[in-house]
C-alpha positions as CSV (number, residue, x, y, z in Angstrom):
1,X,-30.3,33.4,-34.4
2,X,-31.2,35.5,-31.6
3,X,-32.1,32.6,-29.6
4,X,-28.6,31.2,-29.9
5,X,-26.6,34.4,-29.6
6,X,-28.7,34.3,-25.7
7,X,-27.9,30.7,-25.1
8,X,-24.7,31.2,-25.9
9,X,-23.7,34.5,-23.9
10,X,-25.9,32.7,-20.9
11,X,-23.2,30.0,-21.6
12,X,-20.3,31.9,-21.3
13,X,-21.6,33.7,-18.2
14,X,-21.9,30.3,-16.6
15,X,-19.0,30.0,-17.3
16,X,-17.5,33.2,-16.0
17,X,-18.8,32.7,-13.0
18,X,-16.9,29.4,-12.0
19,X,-13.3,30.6,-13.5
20,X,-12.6,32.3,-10.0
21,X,-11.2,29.4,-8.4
22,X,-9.3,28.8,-5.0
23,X,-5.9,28.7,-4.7
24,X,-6.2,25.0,-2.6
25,X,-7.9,24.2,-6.3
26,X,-5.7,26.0,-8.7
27,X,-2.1,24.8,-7.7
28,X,-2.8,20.8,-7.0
29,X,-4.3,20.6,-10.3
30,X,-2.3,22.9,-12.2
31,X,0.9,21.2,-10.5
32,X,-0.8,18.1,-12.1
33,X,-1.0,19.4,-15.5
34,X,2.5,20.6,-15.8
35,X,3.4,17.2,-14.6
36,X,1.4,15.8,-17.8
37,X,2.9,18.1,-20.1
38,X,6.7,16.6,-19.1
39,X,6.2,13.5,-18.7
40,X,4.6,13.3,-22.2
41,X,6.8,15.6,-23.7
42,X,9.7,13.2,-22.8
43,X,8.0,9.8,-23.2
44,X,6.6,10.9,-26.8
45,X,10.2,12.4,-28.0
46,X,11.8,9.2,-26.8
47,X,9.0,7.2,-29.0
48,X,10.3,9.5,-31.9
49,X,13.5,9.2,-31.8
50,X,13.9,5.3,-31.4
51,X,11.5,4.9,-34.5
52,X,13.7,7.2,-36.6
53,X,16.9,5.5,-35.5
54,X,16.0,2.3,-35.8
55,X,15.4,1.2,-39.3
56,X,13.8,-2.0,-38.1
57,X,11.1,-0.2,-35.9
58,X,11.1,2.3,-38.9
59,X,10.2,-0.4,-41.7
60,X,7.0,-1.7,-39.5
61,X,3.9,-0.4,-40.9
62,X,2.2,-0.6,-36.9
63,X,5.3,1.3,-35.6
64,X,4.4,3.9,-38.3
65,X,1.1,4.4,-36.9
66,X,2.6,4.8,-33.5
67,X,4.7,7.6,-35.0
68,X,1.8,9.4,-35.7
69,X,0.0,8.6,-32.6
70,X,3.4,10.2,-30.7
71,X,3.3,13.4,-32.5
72,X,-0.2,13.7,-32.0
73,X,0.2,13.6,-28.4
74,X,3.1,16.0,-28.4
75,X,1.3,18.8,-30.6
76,X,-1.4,18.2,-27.5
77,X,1.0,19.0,-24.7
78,X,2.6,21.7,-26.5
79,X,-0.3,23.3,-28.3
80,X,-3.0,23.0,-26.1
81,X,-2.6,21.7,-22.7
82,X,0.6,25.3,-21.9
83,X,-2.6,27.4,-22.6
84,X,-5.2,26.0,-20.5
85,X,-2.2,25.6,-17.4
86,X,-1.9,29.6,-17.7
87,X,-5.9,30.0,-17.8
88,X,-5.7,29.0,-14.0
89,X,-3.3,31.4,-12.5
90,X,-4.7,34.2,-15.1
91,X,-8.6,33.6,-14.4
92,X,-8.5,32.9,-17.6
93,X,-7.6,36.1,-19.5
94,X,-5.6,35.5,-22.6
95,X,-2.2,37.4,-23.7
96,X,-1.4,35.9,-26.7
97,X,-3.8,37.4,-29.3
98,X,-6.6,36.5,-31.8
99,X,-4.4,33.7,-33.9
100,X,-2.8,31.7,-31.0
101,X,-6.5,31.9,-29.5
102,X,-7.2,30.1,-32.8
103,X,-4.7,27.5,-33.4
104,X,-4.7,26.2,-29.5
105,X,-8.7,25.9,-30.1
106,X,-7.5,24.3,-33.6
107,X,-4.6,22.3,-32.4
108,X,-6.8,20.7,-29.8
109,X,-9.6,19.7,-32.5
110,X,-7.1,18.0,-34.8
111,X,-4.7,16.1,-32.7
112,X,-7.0,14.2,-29.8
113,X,-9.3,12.9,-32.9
114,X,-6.1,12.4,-34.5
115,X,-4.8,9.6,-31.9
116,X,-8.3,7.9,-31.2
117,X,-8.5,7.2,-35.0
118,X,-5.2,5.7,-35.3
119,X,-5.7,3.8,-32.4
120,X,-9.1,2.1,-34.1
121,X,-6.7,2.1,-37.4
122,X,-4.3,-0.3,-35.2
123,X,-6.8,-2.2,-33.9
124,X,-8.4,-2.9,-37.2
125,X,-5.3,-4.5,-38.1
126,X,-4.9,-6.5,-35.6
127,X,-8.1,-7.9,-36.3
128,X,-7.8,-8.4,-39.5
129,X,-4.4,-10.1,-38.7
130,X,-5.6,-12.6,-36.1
131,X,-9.3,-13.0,-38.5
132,X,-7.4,-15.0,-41.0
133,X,-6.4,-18.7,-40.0
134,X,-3.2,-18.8,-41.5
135,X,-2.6,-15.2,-41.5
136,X,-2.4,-15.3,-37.8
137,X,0.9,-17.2,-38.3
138,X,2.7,-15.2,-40.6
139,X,4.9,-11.9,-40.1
140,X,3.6,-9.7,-42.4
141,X,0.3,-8.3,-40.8
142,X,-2.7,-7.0,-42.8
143,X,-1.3,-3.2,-42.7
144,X,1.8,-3.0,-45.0
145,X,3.9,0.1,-45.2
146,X,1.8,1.8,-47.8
147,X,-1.6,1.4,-46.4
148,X,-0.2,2.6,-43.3
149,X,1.0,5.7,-44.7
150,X,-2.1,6.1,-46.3
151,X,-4.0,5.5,-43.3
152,X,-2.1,8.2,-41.3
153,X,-2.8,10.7,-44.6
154,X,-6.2,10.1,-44.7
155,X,-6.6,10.6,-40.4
156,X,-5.0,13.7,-40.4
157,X,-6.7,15.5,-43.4
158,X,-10.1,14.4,-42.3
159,X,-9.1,15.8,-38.3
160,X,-7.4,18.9,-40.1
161,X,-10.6,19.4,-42.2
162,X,-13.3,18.9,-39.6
163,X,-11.0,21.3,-37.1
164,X,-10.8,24.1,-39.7
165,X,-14.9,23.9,-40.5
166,X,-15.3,26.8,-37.7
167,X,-12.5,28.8,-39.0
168,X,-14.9,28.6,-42.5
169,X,-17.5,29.8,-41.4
170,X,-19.7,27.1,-38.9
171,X,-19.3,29.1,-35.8
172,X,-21.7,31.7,-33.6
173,X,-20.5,34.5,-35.7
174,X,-21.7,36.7,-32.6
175,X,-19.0,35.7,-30.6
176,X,-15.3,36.8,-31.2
177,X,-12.5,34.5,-31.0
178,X,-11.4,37.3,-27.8
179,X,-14.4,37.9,-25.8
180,X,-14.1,40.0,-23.1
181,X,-10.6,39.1,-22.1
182,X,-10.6,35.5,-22.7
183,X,-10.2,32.8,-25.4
184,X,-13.9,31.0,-25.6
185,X,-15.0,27.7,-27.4
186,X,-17.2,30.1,-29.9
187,X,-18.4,26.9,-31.7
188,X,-21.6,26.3,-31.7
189,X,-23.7,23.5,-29.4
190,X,-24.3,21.3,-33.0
191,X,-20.6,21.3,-34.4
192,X,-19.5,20.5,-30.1
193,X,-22.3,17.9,-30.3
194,X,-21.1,16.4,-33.7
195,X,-17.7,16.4,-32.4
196,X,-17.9,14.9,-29.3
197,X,-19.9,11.6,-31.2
198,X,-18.3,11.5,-34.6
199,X,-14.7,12.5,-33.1
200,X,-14.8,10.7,-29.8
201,X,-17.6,8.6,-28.7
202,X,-18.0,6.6,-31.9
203,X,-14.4,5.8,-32.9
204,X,-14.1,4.5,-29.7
205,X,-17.0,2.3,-29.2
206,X,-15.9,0.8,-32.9
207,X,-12.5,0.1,-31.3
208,X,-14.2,-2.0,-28.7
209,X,-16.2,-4.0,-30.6
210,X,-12.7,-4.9,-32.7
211,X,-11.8,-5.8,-29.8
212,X,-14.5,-8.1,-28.7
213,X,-14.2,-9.9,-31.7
214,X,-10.2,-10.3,-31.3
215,X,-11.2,-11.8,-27.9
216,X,-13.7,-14.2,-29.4
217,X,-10.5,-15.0,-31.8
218,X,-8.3,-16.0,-29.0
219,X,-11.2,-18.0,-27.2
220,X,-11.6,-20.1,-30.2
221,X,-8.2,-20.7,-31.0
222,X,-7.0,-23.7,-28.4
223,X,-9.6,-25.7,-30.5
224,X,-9.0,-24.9,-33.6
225,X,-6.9,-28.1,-34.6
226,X,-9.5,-30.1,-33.7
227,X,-12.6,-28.5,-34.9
228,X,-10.9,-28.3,-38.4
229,X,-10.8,-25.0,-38.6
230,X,-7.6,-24.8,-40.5
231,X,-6.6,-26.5,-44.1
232,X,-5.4,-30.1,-43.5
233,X,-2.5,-29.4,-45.7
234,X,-1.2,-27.0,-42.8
235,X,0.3,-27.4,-39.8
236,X,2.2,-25.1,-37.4
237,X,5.3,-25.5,-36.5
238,X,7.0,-23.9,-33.1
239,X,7.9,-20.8,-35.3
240,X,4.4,-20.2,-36.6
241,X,2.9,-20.6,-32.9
242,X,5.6,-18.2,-31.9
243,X,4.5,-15.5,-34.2
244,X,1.2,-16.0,-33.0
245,X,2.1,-15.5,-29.6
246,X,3.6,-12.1,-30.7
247,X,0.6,-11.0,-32.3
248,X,-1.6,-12.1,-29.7
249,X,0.6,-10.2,-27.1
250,X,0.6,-7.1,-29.9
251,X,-3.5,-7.5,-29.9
252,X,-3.4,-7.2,-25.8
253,X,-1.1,-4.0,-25.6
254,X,-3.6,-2.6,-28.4
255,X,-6.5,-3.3,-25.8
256,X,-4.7,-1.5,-23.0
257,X,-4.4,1.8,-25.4
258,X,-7.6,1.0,-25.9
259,X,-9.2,0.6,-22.5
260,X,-7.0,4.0,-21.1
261,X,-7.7,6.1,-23.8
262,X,-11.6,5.1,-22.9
263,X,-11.0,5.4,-19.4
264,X,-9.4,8.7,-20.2
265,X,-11.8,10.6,-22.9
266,X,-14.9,9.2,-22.2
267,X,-16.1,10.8,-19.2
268,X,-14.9,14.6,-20.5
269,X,-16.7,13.5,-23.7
270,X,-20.2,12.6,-22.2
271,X,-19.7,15.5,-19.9
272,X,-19.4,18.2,-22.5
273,X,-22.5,16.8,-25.0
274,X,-24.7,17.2,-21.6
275,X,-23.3,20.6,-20.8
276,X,-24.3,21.4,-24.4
277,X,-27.6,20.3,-23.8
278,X,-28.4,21.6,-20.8
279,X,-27.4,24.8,-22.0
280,X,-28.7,28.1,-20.0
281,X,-29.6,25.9,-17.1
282,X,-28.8,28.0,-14.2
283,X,-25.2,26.4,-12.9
284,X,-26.2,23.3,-13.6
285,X,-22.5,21.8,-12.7
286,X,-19.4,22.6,-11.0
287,X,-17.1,23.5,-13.4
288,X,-13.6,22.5,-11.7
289,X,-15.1,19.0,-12.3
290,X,-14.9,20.2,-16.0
291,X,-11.2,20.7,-15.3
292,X,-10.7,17.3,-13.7
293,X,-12.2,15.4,-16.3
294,X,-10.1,17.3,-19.2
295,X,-6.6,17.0,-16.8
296,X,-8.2,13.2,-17.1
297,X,-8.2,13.4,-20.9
298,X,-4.9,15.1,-22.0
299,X,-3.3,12.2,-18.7
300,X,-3.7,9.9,-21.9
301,X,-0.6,11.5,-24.1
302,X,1.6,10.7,-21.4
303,X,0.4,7.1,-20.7
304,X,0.5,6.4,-24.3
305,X,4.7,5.9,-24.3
306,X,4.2,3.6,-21.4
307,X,1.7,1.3,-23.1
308,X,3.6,0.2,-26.0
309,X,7.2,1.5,-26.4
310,X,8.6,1.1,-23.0
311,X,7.1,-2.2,-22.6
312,X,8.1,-3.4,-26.7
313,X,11.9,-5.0,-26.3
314,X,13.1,-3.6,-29.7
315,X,12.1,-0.3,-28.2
316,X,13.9,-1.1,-25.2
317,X,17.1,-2.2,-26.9
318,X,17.1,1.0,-29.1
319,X,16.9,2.9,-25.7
320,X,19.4,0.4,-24.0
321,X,22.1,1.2,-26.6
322,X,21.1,5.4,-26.7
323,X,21.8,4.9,-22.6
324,X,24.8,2.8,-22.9
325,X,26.6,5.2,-25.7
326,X,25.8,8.3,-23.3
327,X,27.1,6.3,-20.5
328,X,30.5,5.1,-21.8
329,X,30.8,9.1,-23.3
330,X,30.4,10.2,-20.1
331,X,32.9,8.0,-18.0
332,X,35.4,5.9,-20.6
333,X,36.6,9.0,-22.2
334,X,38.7,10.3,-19.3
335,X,40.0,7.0,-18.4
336,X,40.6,6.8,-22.7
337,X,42.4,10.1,-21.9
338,X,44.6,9.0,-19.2
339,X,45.7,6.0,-21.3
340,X,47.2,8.6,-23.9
341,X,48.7,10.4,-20.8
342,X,50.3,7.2,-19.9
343,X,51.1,6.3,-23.4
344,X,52.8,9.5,-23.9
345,X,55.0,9.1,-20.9
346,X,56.6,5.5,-21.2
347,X,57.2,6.4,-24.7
348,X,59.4,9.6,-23.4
């Protein structure tokens, strides 16, 4: 015990030591941040609000998914990311007390996990979706509405459980949730550990080997007439091949979620299991590249709206018609009023 209370306060002295950074540091990367946190905020609420309007994007069990995947992101940027902006231009001294300490630390515990296992939910269906030979034709996908409530259900509690095991007890009890001024990670080096595989790494190498396998799927496909790989007694008609298109095109904006939300978590990821390891290791990194790598991670809740919704045409149509209504409130009314004006006149 004493052992770890050492390692740890070596930790945080490490630590204390690299928070004083210059201002040619603090302000380009903080300007960078704050640009995240908008753009995502936006992008995400715009995700929101088309599924909620639209009952067609409402009634698909994938969108639902996305749904959660967009509040996720926003409880990031709102929760979490505000906090660690301020940490720069405060050397990281905290003002906000003992339980916002704890439900930033929380937030960001729940909702990252939160998006990187719907994504592998998403791909899992798409996989299971293409996997089938005729299933690959037909609209209905492997995920209906239920499961993909229950799916969303089952994500969040298991996040909102495995975030709240510290509050229960699995910490360093040695270190309080204010420590000298500041707002630590007072975890200890086996729950970050377990986290950063269980929570991160190993979600995300599963989504990649769906992946694989879709790829494999589409490979094989051109021949699969001819090697007999589906029943004699079907054939697809333009409408059937269409809707494979579709969920072929689906599968490929999946892998681009995919391959940035690797891109984006990875490094940050493998970066904090070896600073856990390394432990009291006299400054064994720079830590603004611990800053970098982080700005790297939360990039992915504002690249997430661009990925899918902005690029999906029911999305597009929903946003089309929101711009459109704004637009024809904004310059058809006062040409509406002078109609009346008009109107009023000739009939005087």
């Amino acid at each position: 015990m004493n052992n770890s209370s050492d390692h740890n306060s070596s930790g945080l002295r490490i630590q204390e030591a690299f928070f004083g950074f210059s201002p040619l540091f603090i302000y380009p990367i903080a300007s960078l941040y704050i640009v995240i946190v908008v753009v995502a905020i936006i992008g995400n609420l715009m995700v929101f609000y088309a599924i909620l309007a639209n009952r067609n994007l409402r009634n698909n069990p994938t969108n639902l998914l996305l749904l959660s995947l967009a509040i996720s992101d926003l409880l990031t940027v709102t929760l979490a990311v505000p906090f660690d902006i301020e940490s720069f231009f405060l050397v990281r001294k905290w003002k906000h007390g003992k339980t916002m300490c704890i439900i930033s630390r929380t937030a960001y515990l729940i909702t990252i996990p939160t998006s990187i296992f719907t994504l592998l939910a998403i791909s899992v269906d798409r996989y299971k979706t293409l996997k089938d030979p005729l299933g690959r034709f037909r609209r209905s996908q492997f995920i209906t509405q239920r499961r993909s409530l229950i799916v969303i259900a089952l994500v969040w509690s298991y996040c909102i459980v495995w975030a709240l095991l510290p509050i229960m007890g699995w910490q360093d009890k040695s270190v309080e949730p204010i420590y000298k001024g500041t707002c630590p990670l007072h975890y200890t080096i086996v729950y970050n550990i377990l986290t950063s595989i269980m929570n991160f790494i190993f979600p995300l190498l599963l989504t990649c080997v769906f992946y694989i396998l879709i790829y494999l799927i589409a490979r094989k496909h051109r021949n699969v007439n001819k090697r007999g790989g589906l029943p004699s007694t079907f054939r697809p008609t333009k409408e059937d091949k269409k809707m494979y298109s579709r969920n072929m095109k689906a599968a490929k904006t999946t892998a681009m979620f995919v391959v940035v939300i690797f891109l984006c978590w990875q490094p940050y990821t493998y970066f904090s299991i070896i600073a856990n390891l390394m432990g009291d290791i006299r400054v064994p990194y720079r830590f603004e590249l611990f800053w970098v790598l982080l700005m790297f991670g939360y990039l992915n809740s504002a690249l997430n709206p661009f990925l899918f919704a902005f690029r999906n045409k029911r999305f597009q149509s929903v946003y089309r018609k929101l711009l459109r209504s704004t637009t024809l409130g904004r310059f058809k009314f006062p040409r509406f009023q002078k109609r009346k004006a008009e109107k009023y006149v000739f009939n005087r």
